[in-house]
C-alpha positions as CSV (number, residue, x, y, z in Angstrom):
1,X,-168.5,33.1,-13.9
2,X,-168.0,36.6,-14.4
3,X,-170.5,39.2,-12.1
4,X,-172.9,41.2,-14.6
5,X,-172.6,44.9,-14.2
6,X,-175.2,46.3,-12.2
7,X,-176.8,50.0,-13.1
8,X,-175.2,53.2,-11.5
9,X,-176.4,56.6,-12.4
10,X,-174.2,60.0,-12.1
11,X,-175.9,63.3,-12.9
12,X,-173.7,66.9,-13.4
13,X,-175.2,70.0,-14.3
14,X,-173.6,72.2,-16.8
15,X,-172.5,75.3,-14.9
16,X,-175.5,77.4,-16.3
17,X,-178.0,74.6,-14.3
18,X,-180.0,74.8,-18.0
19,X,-178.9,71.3,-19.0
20,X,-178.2,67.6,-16.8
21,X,-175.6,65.4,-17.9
22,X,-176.7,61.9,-16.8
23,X,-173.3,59.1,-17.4
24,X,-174.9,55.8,-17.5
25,X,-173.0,52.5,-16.2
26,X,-174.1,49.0,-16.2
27,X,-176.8,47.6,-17.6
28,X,-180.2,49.9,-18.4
29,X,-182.7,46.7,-17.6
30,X,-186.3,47.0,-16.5
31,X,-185.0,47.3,-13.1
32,X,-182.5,50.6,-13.8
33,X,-185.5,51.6,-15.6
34,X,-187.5,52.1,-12.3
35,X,-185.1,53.4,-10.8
36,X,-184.4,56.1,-13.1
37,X,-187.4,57.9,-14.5
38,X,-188.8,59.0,-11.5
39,X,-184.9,60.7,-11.1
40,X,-185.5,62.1,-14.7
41,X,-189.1,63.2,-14.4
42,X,-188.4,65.2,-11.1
43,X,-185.6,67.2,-13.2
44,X,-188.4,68.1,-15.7
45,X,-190.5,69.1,-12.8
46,X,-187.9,71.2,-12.0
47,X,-187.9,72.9,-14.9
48,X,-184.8,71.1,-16.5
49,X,-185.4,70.7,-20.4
50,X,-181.9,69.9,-21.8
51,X,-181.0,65.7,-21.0
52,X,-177.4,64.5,-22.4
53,X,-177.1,60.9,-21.5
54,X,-173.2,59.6,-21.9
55,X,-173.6,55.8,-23.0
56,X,-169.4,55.5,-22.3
57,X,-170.0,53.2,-19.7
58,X,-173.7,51.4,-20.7
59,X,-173.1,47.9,-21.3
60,X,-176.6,46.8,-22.0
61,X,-179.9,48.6,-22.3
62,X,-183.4,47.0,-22.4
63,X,-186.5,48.0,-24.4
64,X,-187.5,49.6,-21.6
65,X,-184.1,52.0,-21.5
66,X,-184.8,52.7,-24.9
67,X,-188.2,53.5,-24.3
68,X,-187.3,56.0,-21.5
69,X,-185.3,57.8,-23.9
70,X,-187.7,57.9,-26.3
71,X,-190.1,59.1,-24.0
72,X,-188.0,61.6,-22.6
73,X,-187.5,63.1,-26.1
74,X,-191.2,63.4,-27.2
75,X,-191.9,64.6,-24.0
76,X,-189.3,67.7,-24.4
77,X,-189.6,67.9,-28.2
78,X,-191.3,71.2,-28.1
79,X,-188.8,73.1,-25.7
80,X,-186.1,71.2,-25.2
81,X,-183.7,68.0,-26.3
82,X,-182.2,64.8,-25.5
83,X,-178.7,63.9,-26.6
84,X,-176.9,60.8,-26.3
85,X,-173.0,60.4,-26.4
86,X,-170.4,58.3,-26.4
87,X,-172.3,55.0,-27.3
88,X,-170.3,51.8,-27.6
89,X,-170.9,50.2,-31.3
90,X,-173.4,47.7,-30.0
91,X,-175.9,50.0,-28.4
92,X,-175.7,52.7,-31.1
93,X,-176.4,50.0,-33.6
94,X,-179.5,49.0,-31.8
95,X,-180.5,53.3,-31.4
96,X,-179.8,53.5,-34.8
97,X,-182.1,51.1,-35.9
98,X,-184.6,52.6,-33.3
99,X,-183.9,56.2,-34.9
C-alpha cells in the first residue's frame, strides 16, 4: 500500500517583501490546517496583506483547508488579496464549487 502524502509548506517572498508565496504539498487535512494558520496569521501580523497559495503540488485539501483560505480572504478583503494557482482539476473543481 502506497504511503499518503504528508503536508509540507514552503513560503518565498516576492522581492518587494509586499506579498508571500506559500507552495503547498501533500495533503491540507485538519492536521496541516493547525499547523498552518498560526504560520499565516503571524505574516498578517507582520503586516503582510498579499497571500498566493500554489496548489501545484496539493493533493488533497479538507474543509478545514478550504476554510483557511476562505478565512484568509475575508479577513484581507478590505486591503489586500488571496490568490490561488496552479490547482490540479480535482481541487479546483471542489474551489469552484466553493466560489
Amino acid at each position: 500500500m502506497p504511503a499518503t502524502p504528508g503536508f509540507d509548506c514552503q513560503f518565498t517572498f516576492t522581492p518587494d517583501q509586499r506579498a508571500v508565496v506559500i507552495a503547498l504539498r501533500g495533503q491540507l487535512d485538519p492536521e496541516a490546517v493547525q499547523e498552518l494558520h498560526p504560520q499565516v496569521q503571524e505574516l498578517y501580523q507582520a503586516g503582510i496583506r498579499r497571500f498566493i497559495f500554489d496548489l501545484t503540488e496539493l493533493h488533497f485539501i479538507s474543509s478545514m483547508g478550504i476554510r483557511l483560505l476562505l478565512g484568509l480572504r475575508n479577513q484581507v478583503k478590505h486591503d489586500g488579496h488571496v490568490a490561488l494557482c496552479h490547482a490540479p482539476a480535482a481541487i479546483w473543481s471542489l474551489l469552484d464549487v466553493m466560489k
